[in-house]
C-alpha positions in Angstrom: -15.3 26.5 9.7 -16.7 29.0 7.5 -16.3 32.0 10.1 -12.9 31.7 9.6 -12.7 31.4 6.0 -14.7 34.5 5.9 -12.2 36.4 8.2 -9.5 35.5 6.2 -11.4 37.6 3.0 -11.7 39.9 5.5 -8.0 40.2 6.5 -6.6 40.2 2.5 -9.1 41.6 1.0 -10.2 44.5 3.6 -13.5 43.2 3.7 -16.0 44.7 6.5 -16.7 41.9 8.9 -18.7 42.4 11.9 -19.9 40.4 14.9 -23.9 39.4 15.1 -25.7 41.1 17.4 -26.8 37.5 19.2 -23.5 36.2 20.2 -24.4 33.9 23.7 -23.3 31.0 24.0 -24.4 28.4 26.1 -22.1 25.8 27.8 -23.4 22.6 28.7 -22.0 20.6 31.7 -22.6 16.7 29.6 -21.7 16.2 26.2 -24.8 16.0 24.1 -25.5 19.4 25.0 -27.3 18.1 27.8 -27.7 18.3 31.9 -27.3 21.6 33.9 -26.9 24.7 31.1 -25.9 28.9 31.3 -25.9 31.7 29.0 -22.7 33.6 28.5 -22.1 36.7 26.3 -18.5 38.0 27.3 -15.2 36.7 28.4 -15.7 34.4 31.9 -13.8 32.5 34.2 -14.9 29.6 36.9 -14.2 32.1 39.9 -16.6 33.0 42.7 -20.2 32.0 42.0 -19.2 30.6 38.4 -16.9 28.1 40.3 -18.9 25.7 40.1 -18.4 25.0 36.0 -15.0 24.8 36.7 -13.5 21.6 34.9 -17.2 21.1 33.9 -18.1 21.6 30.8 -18.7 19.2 28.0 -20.8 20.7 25.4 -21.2 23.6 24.1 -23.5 25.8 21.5 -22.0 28.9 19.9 -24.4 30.6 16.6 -22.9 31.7 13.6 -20.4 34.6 13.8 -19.4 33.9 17.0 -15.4 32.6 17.9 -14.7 32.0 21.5 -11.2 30.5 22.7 -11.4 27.8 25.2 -8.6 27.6 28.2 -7.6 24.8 30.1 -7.0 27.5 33.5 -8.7 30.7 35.0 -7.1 34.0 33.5 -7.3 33.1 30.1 -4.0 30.7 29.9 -2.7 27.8 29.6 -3.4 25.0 26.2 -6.5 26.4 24.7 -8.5 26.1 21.3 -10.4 28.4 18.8 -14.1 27.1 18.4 -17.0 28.5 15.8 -19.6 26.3 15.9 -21.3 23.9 18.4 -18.7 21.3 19.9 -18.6 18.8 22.0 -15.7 17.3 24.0 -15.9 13.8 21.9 -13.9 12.1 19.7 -10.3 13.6 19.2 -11.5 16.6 21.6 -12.5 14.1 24.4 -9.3 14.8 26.1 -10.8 18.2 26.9 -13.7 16.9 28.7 -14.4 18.8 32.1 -11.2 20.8 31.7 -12.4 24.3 30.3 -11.7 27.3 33.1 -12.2 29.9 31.1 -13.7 31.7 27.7 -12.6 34.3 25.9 -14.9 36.2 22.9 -13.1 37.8 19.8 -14.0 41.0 19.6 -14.6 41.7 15.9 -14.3 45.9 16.7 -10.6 45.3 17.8 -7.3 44.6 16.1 -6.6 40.9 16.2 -3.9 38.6 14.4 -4.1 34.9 13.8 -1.2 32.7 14.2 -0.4 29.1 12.7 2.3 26.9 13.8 3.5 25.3 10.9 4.9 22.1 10.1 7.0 20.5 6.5 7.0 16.8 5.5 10.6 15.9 6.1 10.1 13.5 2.8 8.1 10.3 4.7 4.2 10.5 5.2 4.5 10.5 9.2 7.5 12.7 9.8 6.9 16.4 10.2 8.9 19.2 11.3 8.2 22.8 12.6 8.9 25.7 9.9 8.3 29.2 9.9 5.0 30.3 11.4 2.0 32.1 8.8 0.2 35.1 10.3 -2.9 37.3 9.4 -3.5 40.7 10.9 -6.5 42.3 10.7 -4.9 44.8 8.9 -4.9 43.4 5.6 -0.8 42.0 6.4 0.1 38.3 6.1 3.3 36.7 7.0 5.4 34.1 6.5 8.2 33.8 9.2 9.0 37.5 10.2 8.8 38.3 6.4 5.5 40.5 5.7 3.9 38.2 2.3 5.0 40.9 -0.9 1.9 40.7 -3.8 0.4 37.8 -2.7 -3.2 36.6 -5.0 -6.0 35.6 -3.6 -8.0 33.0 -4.6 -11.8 33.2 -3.6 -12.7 29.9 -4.9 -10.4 27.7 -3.0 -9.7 30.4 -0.1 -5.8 30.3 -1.1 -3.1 32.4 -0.5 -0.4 32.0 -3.6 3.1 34.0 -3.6 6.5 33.6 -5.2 9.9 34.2 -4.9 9.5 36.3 -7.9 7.9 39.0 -6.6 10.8 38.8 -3.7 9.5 36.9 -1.3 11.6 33.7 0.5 9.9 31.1 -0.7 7.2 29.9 -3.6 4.0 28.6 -1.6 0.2 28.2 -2.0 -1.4 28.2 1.4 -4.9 27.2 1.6 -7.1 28.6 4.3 -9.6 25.4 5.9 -11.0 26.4 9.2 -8.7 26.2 11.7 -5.7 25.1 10.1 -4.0 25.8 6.7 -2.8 23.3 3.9 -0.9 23.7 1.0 2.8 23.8 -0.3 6.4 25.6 0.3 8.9 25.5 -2.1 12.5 26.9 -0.8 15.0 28.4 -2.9 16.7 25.2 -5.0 14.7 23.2 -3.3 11.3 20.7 -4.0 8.0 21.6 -2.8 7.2 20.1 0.6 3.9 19.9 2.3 2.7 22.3 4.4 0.4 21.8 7.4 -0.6 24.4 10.4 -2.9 25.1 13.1 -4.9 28.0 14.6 -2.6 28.4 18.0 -4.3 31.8 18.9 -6.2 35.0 17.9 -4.4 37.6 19.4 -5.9 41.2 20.3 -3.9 43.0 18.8 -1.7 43.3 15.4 0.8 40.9 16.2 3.8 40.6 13.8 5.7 37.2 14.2 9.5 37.7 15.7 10.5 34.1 15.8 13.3 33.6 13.3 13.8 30.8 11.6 17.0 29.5 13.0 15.0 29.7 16.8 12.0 27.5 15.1 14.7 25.3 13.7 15.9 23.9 17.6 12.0 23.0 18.4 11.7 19.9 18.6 11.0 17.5 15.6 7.7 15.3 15.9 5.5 13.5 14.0 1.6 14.6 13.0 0.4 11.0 12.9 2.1 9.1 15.9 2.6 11.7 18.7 -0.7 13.3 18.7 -1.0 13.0 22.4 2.4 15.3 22.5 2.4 18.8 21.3 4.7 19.7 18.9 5.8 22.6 20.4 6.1 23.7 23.9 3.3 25.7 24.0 0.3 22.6 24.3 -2.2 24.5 21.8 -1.7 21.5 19.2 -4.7 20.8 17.6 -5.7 17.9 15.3 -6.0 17.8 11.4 -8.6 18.4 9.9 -11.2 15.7 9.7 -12.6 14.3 6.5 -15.1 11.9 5.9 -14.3 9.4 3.1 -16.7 9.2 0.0 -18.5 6.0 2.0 -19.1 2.4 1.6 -19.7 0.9 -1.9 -21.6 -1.8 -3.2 -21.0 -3.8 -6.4 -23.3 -6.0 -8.4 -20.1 -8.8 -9.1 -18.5 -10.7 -6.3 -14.8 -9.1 -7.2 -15.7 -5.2 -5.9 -15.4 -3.9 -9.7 -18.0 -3.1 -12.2 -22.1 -1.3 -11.3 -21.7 0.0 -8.3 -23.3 3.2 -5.8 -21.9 5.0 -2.5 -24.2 4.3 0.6 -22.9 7.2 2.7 -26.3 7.5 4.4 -29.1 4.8 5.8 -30.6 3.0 2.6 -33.4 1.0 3.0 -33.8 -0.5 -0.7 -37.1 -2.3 -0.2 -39.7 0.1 -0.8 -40.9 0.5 -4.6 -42.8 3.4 -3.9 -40.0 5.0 -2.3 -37.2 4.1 -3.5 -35.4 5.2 -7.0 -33.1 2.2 -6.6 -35.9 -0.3 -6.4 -35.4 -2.1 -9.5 -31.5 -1.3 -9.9 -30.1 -2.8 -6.5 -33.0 -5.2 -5.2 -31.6 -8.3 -4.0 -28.3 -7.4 -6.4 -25.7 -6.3 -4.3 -22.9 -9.3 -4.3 -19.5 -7.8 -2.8 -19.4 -4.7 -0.7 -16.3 -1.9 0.2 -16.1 -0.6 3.9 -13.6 2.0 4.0 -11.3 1.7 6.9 -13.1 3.1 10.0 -16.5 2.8 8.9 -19.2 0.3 10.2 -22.2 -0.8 8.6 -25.1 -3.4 9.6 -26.2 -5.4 6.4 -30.3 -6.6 7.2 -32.3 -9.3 5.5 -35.3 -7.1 5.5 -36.5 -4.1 5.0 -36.5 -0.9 6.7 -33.1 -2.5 8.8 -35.6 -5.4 10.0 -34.6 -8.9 9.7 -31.4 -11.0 10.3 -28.2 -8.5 10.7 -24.4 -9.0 10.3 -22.2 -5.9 11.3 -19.4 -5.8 8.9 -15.8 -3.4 9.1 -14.0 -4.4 6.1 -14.8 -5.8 2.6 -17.1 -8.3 2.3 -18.0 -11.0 0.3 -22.2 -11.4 0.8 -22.5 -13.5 -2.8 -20.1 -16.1 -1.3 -22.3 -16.5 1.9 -25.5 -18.8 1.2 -27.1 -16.8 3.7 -26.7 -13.7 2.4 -26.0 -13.9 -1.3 -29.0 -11.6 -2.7 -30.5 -11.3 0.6 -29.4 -7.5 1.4 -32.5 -5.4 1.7 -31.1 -2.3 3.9 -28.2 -0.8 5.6 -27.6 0.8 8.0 -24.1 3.6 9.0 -23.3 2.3 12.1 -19.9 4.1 11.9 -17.9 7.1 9.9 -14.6 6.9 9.2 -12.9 10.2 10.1 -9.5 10.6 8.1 -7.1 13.4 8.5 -5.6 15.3 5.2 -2.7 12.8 5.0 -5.7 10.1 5.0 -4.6 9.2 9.1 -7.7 7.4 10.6 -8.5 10.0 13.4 -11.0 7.8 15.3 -9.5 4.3 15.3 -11.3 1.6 18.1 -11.3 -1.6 19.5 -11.9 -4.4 16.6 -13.0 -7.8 17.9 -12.7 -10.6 15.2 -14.6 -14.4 15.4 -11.0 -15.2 13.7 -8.0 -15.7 15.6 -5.9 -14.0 12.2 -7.6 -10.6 12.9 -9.6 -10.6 9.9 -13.3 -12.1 8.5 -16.5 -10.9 10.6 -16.0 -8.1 13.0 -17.2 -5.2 14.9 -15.7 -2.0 16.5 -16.3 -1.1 20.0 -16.3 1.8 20.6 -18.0 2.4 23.7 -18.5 -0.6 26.9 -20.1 -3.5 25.9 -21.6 -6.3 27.7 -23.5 -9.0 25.0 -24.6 -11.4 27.7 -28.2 -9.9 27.8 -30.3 -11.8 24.7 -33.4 -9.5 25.8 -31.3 -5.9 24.8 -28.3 -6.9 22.6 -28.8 -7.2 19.2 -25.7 -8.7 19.0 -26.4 -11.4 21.4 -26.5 -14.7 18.8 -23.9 -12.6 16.6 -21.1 -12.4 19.4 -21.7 -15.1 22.7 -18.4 -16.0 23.6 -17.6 -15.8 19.9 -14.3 -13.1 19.9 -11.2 -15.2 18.9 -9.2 -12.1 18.3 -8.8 -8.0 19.2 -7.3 -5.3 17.6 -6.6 -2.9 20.3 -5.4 0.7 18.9 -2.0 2.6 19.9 -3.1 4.3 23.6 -5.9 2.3 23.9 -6.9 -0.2 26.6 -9.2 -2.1 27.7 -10.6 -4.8 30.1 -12.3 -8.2 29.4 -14.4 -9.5 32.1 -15.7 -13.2 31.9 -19.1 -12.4 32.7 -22.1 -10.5 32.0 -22.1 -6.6 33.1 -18.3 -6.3 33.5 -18.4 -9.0 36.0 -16.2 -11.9 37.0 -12.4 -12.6 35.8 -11.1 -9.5 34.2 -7.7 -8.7 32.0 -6.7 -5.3 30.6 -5.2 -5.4 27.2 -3.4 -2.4 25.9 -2.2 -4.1 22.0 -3.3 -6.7 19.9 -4.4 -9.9 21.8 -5.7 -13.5 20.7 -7.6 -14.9 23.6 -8.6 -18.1 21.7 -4.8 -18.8 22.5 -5.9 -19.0 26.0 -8.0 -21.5 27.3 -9.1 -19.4 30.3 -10.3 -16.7 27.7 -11.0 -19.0 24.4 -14.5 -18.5 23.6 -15.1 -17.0 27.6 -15.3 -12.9 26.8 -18.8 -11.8 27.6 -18.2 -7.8 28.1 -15.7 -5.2 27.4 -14.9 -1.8 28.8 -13.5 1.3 27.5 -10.4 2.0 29.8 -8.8 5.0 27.7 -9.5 6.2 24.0 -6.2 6.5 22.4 -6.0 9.8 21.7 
């Protein structure tokens, strides 16, 4: 979020930051940024003839320069979120989908303060606990706890915040500035350095100066980052999740054992066209094993230009030890992104279905309902009919099987891992499926 980045030069280094002069936004009532559409350019609420948008707003576009706070009520309360771009209520926002009330603008020409809640690795990847929160005031003032930051240095490159105990402050810690949340490291007195993580909560309107004390922070509850996202680690409900990275991307090797030649395909790549194509003569016909990284999906084409037979694959694969495909891949196609958090947590996780019953070999996510009865629109029709042996069903996800085309016939919801071919009603017998609730 580069706004932010650039307000935090503004708050250390006293830098003279001012709003655009276009700063409407438009809110959208689908995601998509699509349907029924209105202008706003100042704080609003879904009262009397704006009643209408309230709880009904999926989408919306905000231009560079402009922050607007999201609230989940009328009068500006209640769990909320700093945007600065365009957003849409997908993915690990979806749970705010038709629930917005009311927006608030930042006004650049008034005092403001930003606050993190922040969290310390309590020595496991998973477990996290709350810590002292990091504020920055408008007036050039950072803090750490209710301790104002003494000499901190700046680093432009990396927008970090370095300070020691040396120059008497509590603790030794780099913070770095990403967006809506910070990163970095706290080192106590005596102590090792722990990880440090924190969100955006709020941008205040005024110059707020923290008065939380430690030992108060220290009786909020303890939670985990990875496996209570759906709970907020405070009391407050303005949790927000970490930030998402893609990985580098899928890579294909020229040997059948993933090691040796190889390229990222991060992007479509049809490798078919000489004319076209720098890789012509490098990868044609050559690619022989192939890394997915976890949460990505690709489709793997005989042809050129994604024409041709098609296998979707969401793991590592083997192509050289498949007669059908052993130097026979001539494009490929991003069907699916992982999204990783900093810890390297797979923030958008979905239903796998597996022609296995081991959860493993051939398999596709599904992310969205699926019916693969219909041979005239499913690509997928010869691929999967009545084929799925096992699914993978993510933690807070569920869904229902139905025996028939179109989410018809006999149904089961599944909310874990399943094996239908252990069934005989189900073995072989799934013919749609449908999205109940994305784990979130």
């Amino acid at each position: 979020m580069k706004i932010v980045a650039l307000f935090f030069l503004n708050i250390i280094l006293g830098l003279n930051l001012t709003a655009q002069e276009n700063n409407k936004i438009i809110i959208y009532e689908d995601a998509n940024y699509g349907a029924a559409y209105f202008e706003l350019d100042s704080n609003w609420q879904a009262r009397d003839s704006y009643s209408i948008w309230d709880n009904k707003i999926s989408s919306i576009r905000i231009p560079e320069g402009t922050i607007v706070i999201i609230y989940e009520n009328t009068d500006f309360s209640g769990a909320h979120k700093v945007l600065d771009k365009d957003w849409q209520a997908l993915e690990k926002d979806v749970s705010w989908n038709n629930k917005i009330s009311s927006i608030r603008f930042l006004d650049f020409t008034k005092p403001y303060g930003m606050i993190y809640h922040c969290y310390l690795q309590d020595g496991t990847e998973d477990l996290w606990s709350r810590t002292s929160d990091f504020v920055l005031n408008d007036n050039s003032k950072a803090f750490f706890g209710v301790d104002q930051i003494k000499n901190p240095f700046i680093d432009t490159v990396d927008m970090s915040l370095i300070f020691t105990m040396d120059d008497g402050n509590e603790v030794n810690a780099k913070i770095i500035i990403d967006g809506n949340e910070i990163f970095g490291w706290i080192q106590k007195p005596d102590g090792p350095k722990k990880n440090l993580y924190g969100h955006l909560v709020d941008i205040l309107s005024d110059n707020y100066r923290p008065i939380l004390s430690q030992s108060e922070i220290n009786n909020m509850p303890i939670s985990t980052v990875k496996n209570e996202q759906k709970e907020i680690l405070t009391s407050t409900r303005q949790y927000q999740y970490p930030t998402a990275n893609y990985s580098e991307g899928v890579r294909v090797f020229k040997t059948v054992n993933f090691s040796g030649e190889s390229r990222y395909v991060d992007e479509n790549w049809s490798f078919g066209d000489i004319n076209n194509d720098d890789d012509f003569f490098d990868w044609w016909r050559k690619i022989k094993s192939i890394r997915v990284p976890r949460g990505w999906a690709i489709t793997c084409y005989s042809g050129e230009n994604f024409s041709g037979n098609s296998i979707q694959i969401t793991g590592d694969w083997v192509p050289a030890n498949d007669p059908k495909w052993n130097e026979n891949i001539k494009s490929i196609k991003i069907v699916r992104k992982g999204i990783e958090d900093y810890w390297g947590n797979l923030l958008n996780p979905a239903v796998t279905v597996y022609k296995t019953v081991n959860f493993s070999g051939e398999s596709r996510y599904v992310d969205e309902d699926w019916s693969f009865g219909d041979i005239n629109n499913d690509d997928d029709f010869f691929d999967w009919w009545r084929k799925i042996k096992s699914i993978r069903v993510p933690r807070g996800w569920a869904i229902t099987c139905y025996s028939g085309e179109n989410f018809s016939g006999n149904s089961i919801q599944i909310t874990g891992d399943w094996i239908p071919a252990n069934d005989p009603k189900w073995n072989e017998n799934i013919k749609s499926i449908k999205i109940m609730r994305y784990g979130r």
